[in-house]
Every structure is written in structure tokens, then in C-alpha cells.
N, C-alpha and C positions, 0 to 999 in steps of 0.2 A: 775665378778659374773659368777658363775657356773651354768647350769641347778639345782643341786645339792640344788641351797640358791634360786631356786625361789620358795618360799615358801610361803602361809599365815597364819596369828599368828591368831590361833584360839582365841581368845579372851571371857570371858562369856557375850558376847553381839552378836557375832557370831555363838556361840555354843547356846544361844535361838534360834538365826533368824534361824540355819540348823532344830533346835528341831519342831519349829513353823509352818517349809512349807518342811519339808523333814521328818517326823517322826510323820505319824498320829494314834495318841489316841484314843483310843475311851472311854469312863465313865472309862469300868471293869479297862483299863490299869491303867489311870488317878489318879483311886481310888488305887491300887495296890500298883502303887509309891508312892504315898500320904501316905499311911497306913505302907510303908515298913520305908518309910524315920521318921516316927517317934518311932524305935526303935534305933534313937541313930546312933550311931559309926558305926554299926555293918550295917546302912542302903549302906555302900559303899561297900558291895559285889554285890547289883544289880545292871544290865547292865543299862545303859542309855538309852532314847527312841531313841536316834539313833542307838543306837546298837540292840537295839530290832527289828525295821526296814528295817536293814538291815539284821539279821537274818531272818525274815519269807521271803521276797522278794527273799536270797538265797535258801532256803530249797523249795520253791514254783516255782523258776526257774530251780533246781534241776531235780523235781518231785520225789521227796525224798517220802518215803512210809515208808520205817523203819527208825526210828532217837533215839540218844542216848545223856543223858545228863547229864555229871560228876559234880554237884556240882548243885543245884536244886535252895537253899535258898527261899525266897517265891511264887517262881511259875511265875515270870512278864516272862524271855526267856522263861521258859517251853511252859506257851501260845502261845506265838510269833512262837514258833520250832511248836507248833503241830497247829495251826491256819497255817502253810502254806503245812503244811502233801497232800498228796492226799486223796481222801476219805474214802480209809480202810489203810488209814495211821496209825501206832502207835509209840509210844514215851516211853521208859522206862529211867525215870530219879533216879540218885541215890544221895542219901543223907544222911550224920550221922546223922544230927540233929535230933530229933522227933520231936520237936519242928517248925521247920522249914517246915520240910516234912508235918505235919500237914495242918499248913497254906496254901502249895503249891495247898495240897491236894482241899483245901475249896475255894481256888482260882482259881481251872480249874474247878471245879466243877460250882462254879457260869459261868462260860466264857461257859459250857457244853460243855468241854471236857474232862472231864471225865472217859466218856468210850472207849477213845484213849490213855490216859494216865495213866502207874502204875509209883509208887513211890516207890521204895526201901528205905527203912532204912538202916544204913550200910556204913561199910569203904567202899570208893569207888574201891581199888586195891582189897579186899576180892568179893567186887559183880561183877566186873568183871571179877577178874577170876572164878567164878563161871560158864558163859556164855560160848555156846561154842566155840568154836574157830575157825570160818566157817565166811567168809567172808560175811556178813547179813545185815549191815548197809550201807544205804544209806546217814546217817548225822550226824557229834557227832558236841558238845558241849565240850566245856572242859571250866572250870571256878570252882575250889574247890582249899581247899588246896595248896601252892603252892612248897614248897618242895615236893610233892607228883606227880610233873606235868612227870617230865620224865618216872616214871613208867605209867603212864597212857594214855602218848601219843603210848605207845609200846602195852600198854594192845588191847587200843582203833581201831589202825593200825590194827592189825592183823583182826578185827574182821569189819572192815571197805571193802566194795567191791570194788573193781577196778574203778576207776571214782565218789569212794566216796572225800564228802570233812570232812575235821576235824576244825573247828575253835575255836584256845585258844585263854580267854582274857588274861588279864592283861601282855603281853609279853613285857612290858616298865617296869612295875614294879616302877612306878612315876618316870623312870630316873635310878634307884637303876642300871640297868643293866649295864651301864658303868664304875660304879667302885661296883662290886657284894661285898656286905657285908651282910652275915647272911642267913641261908639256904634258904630262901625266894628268892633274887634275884640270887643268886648263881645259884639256880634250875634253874631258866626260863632260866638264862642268858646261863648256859649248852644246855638246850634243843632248843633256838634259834640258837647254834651252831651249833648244829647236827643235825636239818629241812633244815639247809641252805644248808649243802651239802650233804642232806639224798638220794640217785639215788633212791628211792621208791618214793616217791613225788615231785610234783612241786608244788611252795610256793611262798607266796608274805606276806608282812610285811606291815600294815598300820595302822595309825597314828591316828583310833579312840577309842574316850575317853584314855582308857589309853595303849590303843595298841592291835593288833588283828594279831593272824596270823592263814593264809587260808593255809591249806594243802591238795591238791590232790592228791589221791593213784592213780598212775600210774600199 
């Protein structure tokens, strides 16, 4: 056995116990997922309370003040990203959906944040290169689209300050990434290539919910 195989198998009795004493809720979040997970199919674009805890505790260890967030859906990270802001901290999250956007909307609004947080409607490659191109962010998000990830890790970079971090989910892609089929995993599985050996950033690859990668602009 390798360092390599000492590993433990996350099991969903393990992933409560982590959820239970390492990922604390409070009502808004509680309600948030509750309310998200009952639209179906479409509820597994939002992040996991682990992964939302481990978002604010970053962005709050950061002392992040600007933050950015490609892919919104109903607002459970947005909170999480602008709950660990400073306190003239701001967040502009972008989102096609209106539908979604809406939601996001009436979800930091109840969390009152509100007026830390704008929501764009809108392709996310369109609203960012809208933005200027001045190193401004202190935190991005990435979680939208996922053929769409390599253009937005480059969009996001540029616009990311020196000792910013960037974290993309879904970079397992359920596994999909080992044998890439279909633009979906093909994309991550490209853009994990080229974080790996990008000399702009130092990067690390981990293993939650369905995989996360941290990128610091050096």
C-alpha cells in the first residue's frame, strides 16, 4: 500500500457525520436546500453544506472584500461567499437563468444581504467580458455551465488579484474525467490539465462532493 490508497471511502453515513459537526446551518441555509432540492433534477447544481462551509471559512480566512460568482443558481454559495466578505465586502454573481437569479435574489435578501450582493442576468463569458480587465477580485466562484469552464477560468484570472484564490466545482465531473466523453467532461477534464501545469497559479485538487479545485494567482 501506497500513501496514494490511504484513503477513506466517503460513504453517505460519513458524508452526514462530516455534514452534522463540520457544516453548520442555520434555518435561512436549512430552508434554502430544502426548498432548492424540491425542484427536482435540476436541485444538483447546488453546492453541498460542506462545500458551502468550506467556502465562507475560505473567503473569511482570505479577508476577501471583492468576490465573484459564475454560475448563482438559487443563492445557498452566494450567501455563504458574501456571509464571509468583510464588511464593505461585495459580491457580483452572474447568472442566465431569470428564474433562478430571481430566487437567488429573494434568498440574500431574506439572509440581508442584499445590499452586498448584485445579480446579473446573462451569459456568463458575455458579463464578464463586460468587466474590466484590472486585477479587482479578491474571490471567484466558478460552478455554471461546464463546457463553458475553460473560457471562464481565463475570463476570471485575468481579473483576479495576485493572491487571489479561484475555486471550480464539479472538477470530477462524477468520474466522467477519466475517460472524457461529451463536451461536459472533456471541458473540465482540459481545464484540470492546464491549472495543473498553469506557472500563473498554485493549485490543489480535492475530493469534495464532487471535486473542487483551489487556484492561487501567484
Amino acid at each position: 500500500m501506497t500513501d496514494r490508497d490511504r484513503r477513506t471511502e466517503i460513504t453517505p453515513e460519513l458524508q452526514t457525520y462530516m455534514i452534522e459537526h463540520g457544516a453548520r446551518q442555520d434555518e435561512l441555509l436549512q430552508r434554502v436546500e430544502r426548498e432548492t432540492h424540491e425542484l427536482g433534477g435540476a436541485a444538483v447544481m447546488q453546492v453541498s453544506p460542506d462545500q458551502g462551509a468550506l467556502i465562507e471559512l475560505l473567503v473569511r480566512s482570505l479577508g476577501a472584500e471583492r468576490a465573484l460568482e459564475v454560475g448563482t443558481f438559487t443563492g445557498y454559495s452566494a450567501i455563504c461567499i458574501a456571509r464571509g466578505l468583510g464588511a464593505s465586502g461585495s459580491l457580483l454573481c452572474l447568472e442566465i437563468d431569470p428564474g433562478y437569479a430571481a430566487t437567488a435574489r429573494l434568498n440574500l435578501a431574506a439572509a440581508g444581504l442584499d445590499e452586498r450582493v448584485e445579480v446579473q442576468v446573462g451569459p456568463a463569458a458575455q458579463s464578464l467580458k463586460a468587466l474590466p480587465e484590472v486585477e479587482a477580485y479578491d474571490f471567484a466562484f466558478i460552478d455554471a455551465d461546464k463546457p463553458g469552464y475553460p473560457e471562464y477560468y481565463e475570463l476570471v484570472l485575468s481579473r483576479l488579484r495576485r493572491g487571489g484564490v479561484i475555486l471550480i466545482d464539479n472538477v470530477l465531473y462524477g468520474g466522467g474525467v477519466l475517460e472524457p466523453d461529451g463536451p461536459g467532461a472533456q471541458a473540465i477534464d482540459a481545464l484540470n490539465r492546464k491549472i495543473a501545469t498553469d506557472e500563473r497559479v498554485d493549485c490543489a485538487m480535492v475530493a469534495i462532493a464532487d471535486g473542487i479545485m483551489f487556484a492561487r494567482k501567484r
